[in-house]
C-alpha positions as CSV (number, residue, x, y, z in Angstrom):
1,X,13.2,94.0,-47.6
2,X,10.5,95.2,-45.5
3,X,11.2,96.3,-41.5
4,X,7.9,95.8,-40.2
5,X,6.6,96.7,-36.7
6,X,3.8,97.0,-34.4
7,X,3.6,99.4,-31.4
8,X,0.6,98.2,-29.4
9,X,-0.4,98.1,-26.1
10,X,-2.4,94.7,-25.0
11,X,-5.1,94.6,-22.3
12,X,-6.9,91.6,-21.3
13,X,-10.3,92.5,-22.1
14,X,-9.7,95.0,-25.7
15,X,-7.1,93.5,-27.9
16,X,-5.1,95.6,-30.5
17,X,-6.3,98.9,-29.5
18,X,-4.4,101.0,-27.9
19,X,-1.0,102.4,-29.6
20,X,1.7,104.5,-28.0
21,X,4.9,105.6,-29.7
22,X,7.8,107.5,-27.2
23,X,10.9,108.9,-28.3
24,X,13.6,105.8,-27.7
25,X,11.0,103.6,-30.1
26,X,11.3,106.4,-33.2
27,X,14.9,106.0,-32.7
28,X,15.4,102.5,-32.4
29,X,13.0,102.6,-35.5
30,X,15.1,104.9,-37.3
31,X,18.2,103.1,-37.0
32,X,17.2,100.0,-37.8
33,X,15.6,101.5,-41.1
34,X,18.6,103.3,-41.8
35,X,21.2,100.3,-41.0
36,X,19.4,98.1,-43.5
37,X,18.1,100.7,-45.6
38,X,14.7,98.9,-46.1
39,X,11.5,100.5,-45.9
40,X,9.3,100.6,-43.0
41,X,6.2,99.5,-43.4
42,X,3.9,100.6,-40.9
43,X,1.3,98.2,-39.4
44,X,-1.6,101.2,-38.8
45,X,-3.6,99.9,-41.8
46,X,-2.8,96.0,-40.6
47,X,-4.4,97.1,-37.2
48,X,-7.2,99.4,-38.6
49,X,-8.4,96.1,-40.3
50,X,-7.9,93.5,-37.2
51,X,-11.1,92.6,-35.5
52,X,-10.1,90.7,-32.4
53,X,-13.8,89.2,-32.1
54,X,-13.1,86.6,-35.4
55,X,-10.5,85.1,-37.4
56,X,-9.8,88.1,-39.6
57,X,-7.0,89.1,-36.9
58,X,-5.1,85.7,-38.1
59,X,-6.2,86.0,-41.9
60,X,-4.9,89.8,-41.9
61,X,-1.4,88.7,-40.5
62,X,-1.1,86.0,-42.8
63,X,-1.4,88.3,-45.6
64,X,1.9,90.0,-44.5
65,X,3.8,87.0,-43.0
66,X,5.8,86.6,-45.4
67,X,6.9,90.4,-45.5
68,X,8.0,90.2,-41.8
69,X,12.0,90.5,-41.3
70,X,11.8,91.4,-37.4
71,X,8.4,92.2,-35.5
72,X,9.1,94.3,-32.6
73,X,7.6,94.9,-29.4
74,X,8.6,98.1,-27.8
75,X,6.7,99.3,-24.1
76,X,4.0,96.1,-23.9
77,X,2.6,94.4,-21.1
78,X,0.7,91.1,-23.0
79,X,-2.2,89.5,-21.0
80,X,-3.5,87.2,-23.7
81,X,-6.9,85.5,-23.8
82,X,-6.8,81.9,-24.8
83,X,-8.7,82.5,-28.0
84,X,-6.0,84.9,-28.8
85,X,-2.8,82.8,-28.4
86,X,-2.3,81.5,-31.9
87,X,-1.8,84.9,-33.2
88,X,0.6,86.0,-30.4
89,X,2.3,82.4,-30.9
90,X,3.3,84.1,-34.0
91,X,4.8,86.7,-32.5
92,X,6.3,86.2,-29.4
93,X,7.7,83.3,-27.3
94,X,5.7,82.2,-24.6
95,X,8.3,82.4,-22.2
96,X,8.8,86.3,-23.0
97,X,5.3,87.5,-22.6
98,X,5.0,85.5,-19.1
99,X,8.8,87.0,-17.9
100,X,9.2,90.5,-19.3
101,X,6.7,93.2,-19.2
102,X,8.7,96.2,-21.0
103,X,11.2,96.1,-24.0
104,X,10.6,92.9,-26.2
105,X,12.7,92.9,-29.4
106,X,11.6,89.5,-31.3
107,X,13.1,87.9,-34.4
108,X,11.5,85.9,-37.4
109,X,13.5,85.1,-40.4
110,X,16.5,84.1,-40.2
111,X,18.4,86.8,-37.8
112,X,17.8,85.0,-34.4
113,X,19.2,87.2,-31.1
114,X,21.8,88.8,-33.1
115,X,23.6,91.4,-32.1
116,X,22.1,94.0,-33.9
117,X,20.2,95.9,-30.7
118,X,23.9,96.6,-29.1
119,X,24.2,99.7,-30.7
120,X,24.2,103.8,-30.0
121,X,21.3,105.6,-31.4
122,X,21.3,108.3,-33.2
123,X,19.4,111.6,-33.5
124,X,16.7,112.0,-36.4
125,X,15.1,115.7,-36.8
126,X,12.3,114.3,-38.9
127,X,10.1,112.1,-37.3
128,X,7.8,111.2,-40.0
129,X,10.7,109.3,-42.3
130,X,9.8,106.2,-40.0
131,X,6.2,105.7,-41.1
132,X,4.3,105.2,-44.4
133,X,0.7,104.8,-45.7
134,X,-0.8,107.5,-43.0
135,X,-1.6,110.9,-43.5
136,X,-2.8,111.7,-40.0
137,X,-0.2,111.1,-37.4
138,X,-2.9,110.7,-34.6
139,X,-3.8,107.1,-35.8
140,X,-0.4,106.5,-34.0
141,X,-1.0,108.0,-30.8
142,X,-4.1,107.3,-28.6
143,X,-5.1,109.0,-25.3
144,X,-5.1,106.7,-22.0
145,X,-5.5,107.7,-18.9
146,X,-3.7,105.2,-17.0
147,X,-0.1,105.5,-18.5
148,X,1.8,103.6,-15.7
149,X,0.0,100.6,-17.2
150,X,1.8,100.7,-20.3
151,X,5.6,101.0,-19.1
152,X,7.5,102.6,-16.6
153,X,9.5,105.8,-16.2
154,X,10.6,107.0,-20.0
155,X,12.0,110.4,-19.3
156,X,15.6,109.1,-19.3
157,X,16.4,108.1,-22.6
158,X,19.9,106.8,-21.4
159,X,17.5,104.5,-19.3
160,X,15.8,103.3,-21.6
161,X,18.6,102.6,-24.3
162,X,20.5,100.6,-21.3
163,X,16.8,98.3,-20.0
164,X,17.0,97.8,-23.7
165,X,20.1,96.5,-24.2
166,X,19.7,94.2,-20.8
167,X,17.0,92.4,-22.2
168,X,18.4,91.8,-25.1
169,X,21.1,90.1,-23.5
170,X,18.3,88.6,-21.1
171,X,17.0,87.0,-24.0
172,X,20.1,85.5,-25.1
173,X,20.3,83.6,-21.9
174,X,16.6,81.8,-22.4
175,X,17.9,80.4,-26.4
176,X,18.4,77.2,-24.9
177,X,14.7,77.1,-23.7
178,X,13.4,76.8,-27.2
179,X,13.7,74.3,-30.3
180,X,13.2,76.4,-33.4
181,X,11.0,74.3,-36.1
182,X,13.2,74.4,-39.5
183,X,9.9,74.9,-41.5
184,X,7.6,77.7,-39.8
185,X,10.6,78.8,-37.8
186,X,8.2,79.5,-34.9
187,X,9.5,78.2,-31.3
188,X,8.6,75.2,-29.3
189,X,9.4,75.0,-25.7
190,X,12.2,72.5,-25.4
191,X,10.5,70.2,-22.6
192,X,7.5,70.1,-24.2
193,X,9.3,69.6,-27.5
194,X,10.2,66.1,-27.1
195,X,6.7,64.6,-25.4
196,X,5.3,65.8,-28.4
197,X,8.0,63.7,-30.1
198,X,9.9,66.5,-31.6
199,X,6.8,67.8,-33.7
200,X,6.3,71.3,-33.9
201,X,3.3,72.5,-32.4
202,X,2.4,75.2,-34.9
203,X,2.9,73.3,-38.3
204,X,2.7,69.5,-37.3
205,X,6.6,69.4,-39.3
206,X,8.4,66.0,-37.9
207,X,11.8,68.3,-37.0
208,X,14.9,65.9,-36.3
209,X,15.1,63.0,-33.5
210,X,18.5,61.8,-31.6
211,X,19.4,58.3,-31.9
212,X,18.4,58.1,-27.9
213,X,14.7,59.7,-28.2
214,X,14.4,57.3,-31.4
215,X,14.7,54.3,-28.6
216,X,12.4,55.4,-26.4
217,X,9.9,56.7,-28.7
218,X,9.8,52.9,-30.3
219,X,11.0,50.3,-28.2
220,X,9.6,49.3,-24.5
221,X,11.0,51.1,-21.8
222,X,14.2,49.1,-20.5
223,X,14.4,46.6,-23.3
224,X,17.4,47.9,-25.5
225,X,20.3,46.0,-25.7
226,X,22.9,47.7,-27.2
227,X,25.5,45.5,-29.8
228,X,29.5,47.0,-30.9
229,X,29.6,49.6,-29.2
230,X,33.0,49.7,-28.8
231,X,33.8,50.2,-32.5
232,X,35.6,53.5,-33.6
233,X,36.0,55.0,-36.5
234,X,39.9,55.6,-37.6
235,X,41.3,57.5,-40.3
236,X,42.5,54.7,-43.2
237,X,43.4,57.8,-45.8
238,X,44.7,60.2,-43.2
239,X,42.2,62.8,-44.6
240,X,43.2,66.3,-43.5
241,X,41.6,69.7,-45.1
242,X,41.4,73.3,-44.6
243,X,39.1,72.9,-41.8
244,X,40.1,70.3,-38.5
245,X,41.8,66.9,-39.2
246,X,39.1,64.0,-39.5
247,X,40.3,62.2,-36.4
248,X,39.7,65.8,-34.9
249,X,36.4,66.3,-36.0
250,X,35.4,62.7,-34.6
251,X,36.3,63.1,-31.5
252,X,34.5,66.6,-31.2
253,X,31.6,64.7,-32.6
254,X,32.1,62.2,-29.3
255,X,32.2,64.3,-27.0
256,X,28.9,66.6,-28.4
257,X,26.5,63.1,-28.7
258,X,28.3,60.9,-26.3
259,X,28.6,58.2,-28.9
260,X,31.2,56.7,-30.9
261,X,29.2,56.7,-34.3
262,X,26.6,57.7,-36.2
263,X,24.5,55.0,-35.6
264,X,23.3,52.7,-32.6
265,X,22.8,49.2,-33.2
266,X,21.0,46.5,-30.9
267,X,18.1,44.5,-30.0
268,X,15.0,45.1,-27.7
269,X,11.5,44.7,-27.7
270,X,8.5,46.2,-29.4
271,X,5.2,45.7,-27.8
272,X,6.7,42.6,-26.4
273,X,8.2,41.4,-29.8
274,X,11.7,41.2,-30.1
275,X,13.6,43.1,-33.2
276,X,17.3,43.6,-34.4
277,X,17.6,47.2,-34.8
278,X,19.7,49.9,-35.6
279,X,19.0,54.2,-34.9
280,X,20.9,56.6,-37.4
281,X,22.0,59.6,-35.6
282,X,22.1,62.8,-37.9
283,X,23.8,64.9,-35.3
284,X,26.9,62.7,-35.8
285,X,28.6,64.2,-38.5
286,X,25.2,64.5,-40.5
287,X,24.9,60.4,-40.1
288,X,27.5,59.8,-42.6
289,X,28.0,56.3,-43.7
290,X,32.1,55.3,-42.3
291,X,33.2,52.1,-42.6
292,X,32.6,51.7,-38.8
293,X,28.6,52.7,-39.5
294,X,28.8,50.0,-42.4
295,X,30.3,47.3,-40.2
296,X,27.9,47.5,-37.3
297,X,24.8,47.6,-39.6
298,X,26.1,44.4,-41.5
299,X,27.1,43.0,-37.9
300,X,23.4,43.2,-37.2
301,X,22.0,41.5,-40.3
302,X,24.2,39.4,-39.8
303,X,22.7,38.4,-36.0
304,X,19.3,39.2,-36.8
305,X,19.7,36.1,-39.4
306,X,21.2,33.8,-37.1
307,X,18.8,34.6,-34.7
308,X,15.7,34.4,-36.8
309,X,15.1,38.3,-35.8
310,X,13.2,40.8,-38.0
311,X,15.0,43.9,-38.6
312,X,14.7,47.8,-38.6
313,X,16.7,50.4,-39.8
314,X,16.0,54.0,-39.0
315,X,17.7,56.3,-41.2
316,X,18.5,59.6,-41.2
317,X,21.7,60.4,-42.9
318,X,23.6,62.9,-45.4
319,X,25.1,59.4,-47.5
320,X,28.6,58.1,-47.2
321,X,31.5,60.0,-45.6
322,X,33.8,61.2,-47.8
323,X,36.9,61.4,-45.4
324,X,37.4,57.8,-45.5
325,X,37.2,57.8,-49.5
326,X,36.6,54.1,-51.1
327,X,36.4,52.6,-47.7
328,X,32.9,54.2,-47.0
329,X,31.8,53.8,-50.7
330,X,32.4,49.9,-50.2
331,X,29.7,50.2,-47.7
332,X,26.8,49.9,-50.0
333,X,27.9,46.8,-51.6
334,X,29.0,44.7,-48.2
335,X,25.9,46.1,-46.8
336,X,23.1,44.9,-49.7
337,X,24.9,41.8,-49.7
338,X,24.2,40.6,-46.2
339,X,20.7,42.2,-46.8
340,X,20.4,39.6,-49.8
341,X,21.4,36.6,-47.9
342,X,19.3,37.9,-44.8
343,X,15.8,38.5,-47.2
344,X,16.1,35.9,-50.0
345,X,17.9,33.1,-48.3
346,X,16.8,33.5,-44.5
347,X,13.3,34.6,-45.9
348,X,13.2,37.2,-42.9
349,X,11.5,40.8,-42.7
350,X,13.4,44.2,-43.1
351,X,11.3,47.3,-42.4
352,X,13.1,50.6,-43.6
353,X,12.4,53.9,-42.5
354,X,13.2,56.8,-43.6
355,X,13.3,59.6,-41.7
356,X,14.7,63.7,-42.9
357,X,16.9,63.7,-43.9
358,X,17.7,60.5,-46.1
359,X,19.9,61.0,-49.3
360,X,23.3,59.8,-50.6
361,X,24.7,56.8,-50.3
362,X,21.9,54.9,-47.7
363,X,19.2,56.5,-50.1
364,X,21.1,54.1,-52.9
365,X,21.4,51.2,-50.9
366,X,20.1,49.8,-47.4
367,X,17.4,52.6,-47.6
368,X,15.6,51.2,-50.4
369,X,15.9,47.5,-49.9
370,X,13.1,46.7,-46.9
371,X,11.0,44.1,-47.3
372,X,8.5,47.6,-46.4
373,X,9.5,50.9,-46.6
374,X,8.3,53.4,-44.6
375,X,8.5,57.4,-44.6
376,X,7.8,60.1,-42.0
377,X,5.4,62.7,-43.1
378,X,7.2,65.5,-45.1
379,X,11.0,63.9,-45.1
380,X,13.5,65.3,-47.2
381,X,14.8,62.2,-49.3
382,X,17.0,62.0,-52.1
383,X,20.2,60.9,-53.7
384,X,22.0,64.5,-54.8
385,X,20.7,67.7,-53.6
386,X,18.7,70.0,-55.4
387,X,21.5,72.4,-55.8
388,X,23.8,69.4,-57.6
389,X,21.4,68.3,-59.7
390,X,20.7,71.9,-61.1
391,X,24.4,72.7,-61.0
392,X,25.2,69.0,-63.2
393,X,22.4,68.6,-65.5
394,X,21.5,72.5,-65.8
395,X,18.3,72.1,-65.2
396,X,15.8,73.5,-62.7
397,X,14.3,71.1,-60.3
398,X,10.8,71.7,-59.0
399,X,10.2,72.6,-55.3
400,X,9.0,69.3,-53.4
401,X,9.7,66.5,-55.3
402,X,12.3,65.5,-53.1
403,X,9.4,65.4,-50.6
404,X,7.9,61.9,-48.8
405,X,4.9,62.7,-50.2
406,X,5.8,63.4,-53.7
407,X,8.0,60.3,-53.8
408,X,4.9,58.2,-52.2
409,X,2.8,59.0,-55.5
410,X,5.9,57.6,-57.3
411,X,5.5,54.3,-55.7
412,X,8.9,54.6,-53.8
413,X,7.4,53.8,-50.2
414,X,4.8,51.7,-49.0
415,X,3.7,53.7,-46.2
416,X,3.8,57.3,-44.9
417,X,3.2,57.3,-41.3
418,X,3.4,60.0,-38.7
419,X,5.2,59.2,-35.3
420,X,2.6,58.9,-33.0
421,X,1.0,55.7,-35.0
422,X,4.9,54.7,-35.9
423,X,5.3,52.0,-33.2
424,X,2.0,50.5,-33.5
425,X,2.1,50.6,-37.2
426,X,5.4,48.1,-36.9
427,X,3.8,46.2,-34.2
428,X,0.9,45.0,-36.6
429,X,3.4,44.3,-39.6
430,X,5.5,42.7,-37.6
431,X,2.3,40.5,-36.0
432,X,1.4,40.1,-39.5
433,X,4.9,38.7,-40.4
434,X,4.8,36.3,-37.8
């Protein structure tokens, strides 16, 4: 495990070149090296080597991304130039370096705002335990002869130790600000999060849509009609466990998305043409297949038949829900039978797509049946997990082939399409169709 950290004072106009170390940051340092006894890597040679006039600052970081537990910004004031922002987007939120000017303590990996920082620090007599890789202890320290630029009063260490701990807890209070992307684990701002359709800025990854932002993102504004709502899910096998009672768990699902189920169902129109179709919500107990989700999706094959209606299903689930036992197994079988009626004996159109994640019991069944099926751009589909099929067949299972992409070259989809073409990629099959 590798602690590493950069003590650098930002100007506008000269980028990585000034470096001041005080007394509160060696302790701080020291503690954090000694509570996780992991080495300290010091960032000198990283910053010897930047040259903030090309991409080498980038390519340098890169080379020790994946080293990085916490990067921490003690006593900066950041005044980026726009040419400069993707490497600071690496490092800091955007929110932080806009708001506060003096102790910024920022995670990457998987320790997000934790409460590490809340602690009392202790005393070191030997100074030179915290760094490594640098003989001359000057390449830490460099003259300036504005000080007051680079923080404020430092004589108190008490001070210091308590601004610390206030921004910490300062930062707590913005989490909700920011959607963290499950792949780079960089930060997007939540309002600009979901205009960009939930995509993360820095990698392009297609993170996880609500049922609600599904309907707006693909049907015209004002259009959706929604069908059963009023069906709810009870508990046939009276499953209880170690954790909260089913019927428990469903209503604290309720009362979190506002809906019933894990899945909307309904009409509405799509560049003017109407559609039956039904939005899995993954926030809804993982968008496990109940007998109520299995009802309402055979309910609307059912009236998209009788209607003469193509059909979508978006789907985004963890398979069948195991509290209801055999009731929510069923579900595959009643629900590929009205599929067969609806595409071999109506002769209508069913578009599947599949969104991350996709595995289980939908993945066996309604999942794979469209007419087309369609897959967003690095989706995590499968039947059993990784970690089941390794555990079962004792065998090791390659990183990625449960990926869209991997599947595609399979021949298990007929499209890959990222959501910003999603819509008007089902308007012109669903032109064609007509």
């Amino acid at each position: 495990m590798y602690l590493t950290y950069n003590l650098t004072y930002i100007t506008y106009n000269n980028f990585m070149k000034k470096k001041h170390v005080n007394l509160f940051n060696l302790k701080l340092l020291n503690f954090i090296k000694n509570k996780f006894k992991c080495k300290c890597y010091s960032l000198n040679n990283i910053n010897n080597n930047l040259d903030s006039d090309n991409i080498n600052l980038t390519k340098t970081y890169n080379k020790y991304y994946n080293d990085i537990i916490f990067l921490i910004f003690l006593n900066i004031k950041i005044k980026a130039k726009e040419n400069h922002r993707d490497f600071i987007d690496r490092c800091i939120y955007h929110y932080f370096y806009s708001k506060i000017y003096k102790y910024i303590i920022i995670w990457i990996g998987f320790f997000f705002f934790n409460t590490l920082f809340d602690i009392a620090f202790e005393d070191t007599d030997d100074e030179d335990d915290l760094y490594e890789d640098t003989d001359d202890e000057d390449d830490l320290y460099e003259d300036t002869d504005d000080e007051d630029d680079l923080y404020e009063d430092t004589d108190d260490l008490s001070s210091e130790k308590k601004n610390c701990t206030v921004i910490i807890k300062d930062l707590k209070k913005y989490r909700h600000l920011w959607v963290q992307c499950e792949h780079c684990y960089r930060s997007n701002l939540k309002k600009k999060f979901k205009s960009k359709m939930n995509i993360c800025e820095h990698c392009g990854s297609h993170l996880k849509m609500n049922s609600l932002d599904r309907i707006e993102l693909l049907l015209d504004t004002g259009t959706w009609h929604a069908m059963d709502e009023n069906l709810n899910s009870l508990d046939p096998i009276e499953f209880h466990s170690e954790e909260d009672p089913y019927k428990d768990r469903l209503k604290e699902y309720q009362k979190i998305t506002g809906f019933l189920e894990a899945i909307q169902t309904g009409t509405g129109l799509l560049h003017g043409l109407k559609v039956a179709i039904g939005f899995m919500d993954f926030q809804f107990m993982g968008g496990s297949m109940g007998s109520v989700v299995g009802e309402k999706i055979t309910r609307l094959i059912e009236y998209a038949g009788k209607k003469e209606l193509p059909l979508i299903l978006v789907c985004a689930s963890g398979g069948a829900r195991m509290q209801e036992g055999s009731l929510s197994l069923m579900q595959m079988a009643k629900i590929s039978s009205a599929l067969y009626n609806y595409q071999l004996n109506k002769k209508l159109l069913y578009i599947s797509i599949l969104t991350s994640p996709t595995t289980g019991g939908v993945t066996a069944s309604f999942g794979m049946l469209g007419d087309i099926i369609i897959a967003e751009p690095d989706a995590y589909i499968a039947f059993a997990g990784k970690r089941v099929i390794e555990q079962t067949l004792n065998i090791i299972v390659p990183d990625g082939v449960q990926t869209s992409e991997y599947l595609f070259t399979k021949g298990l989809f007929d499209l890959i399409v990222p959501r910003y073409f999603l819509k008007y990629t089902l308007t012109e099959l669903l032109k064609f169709h007509i």
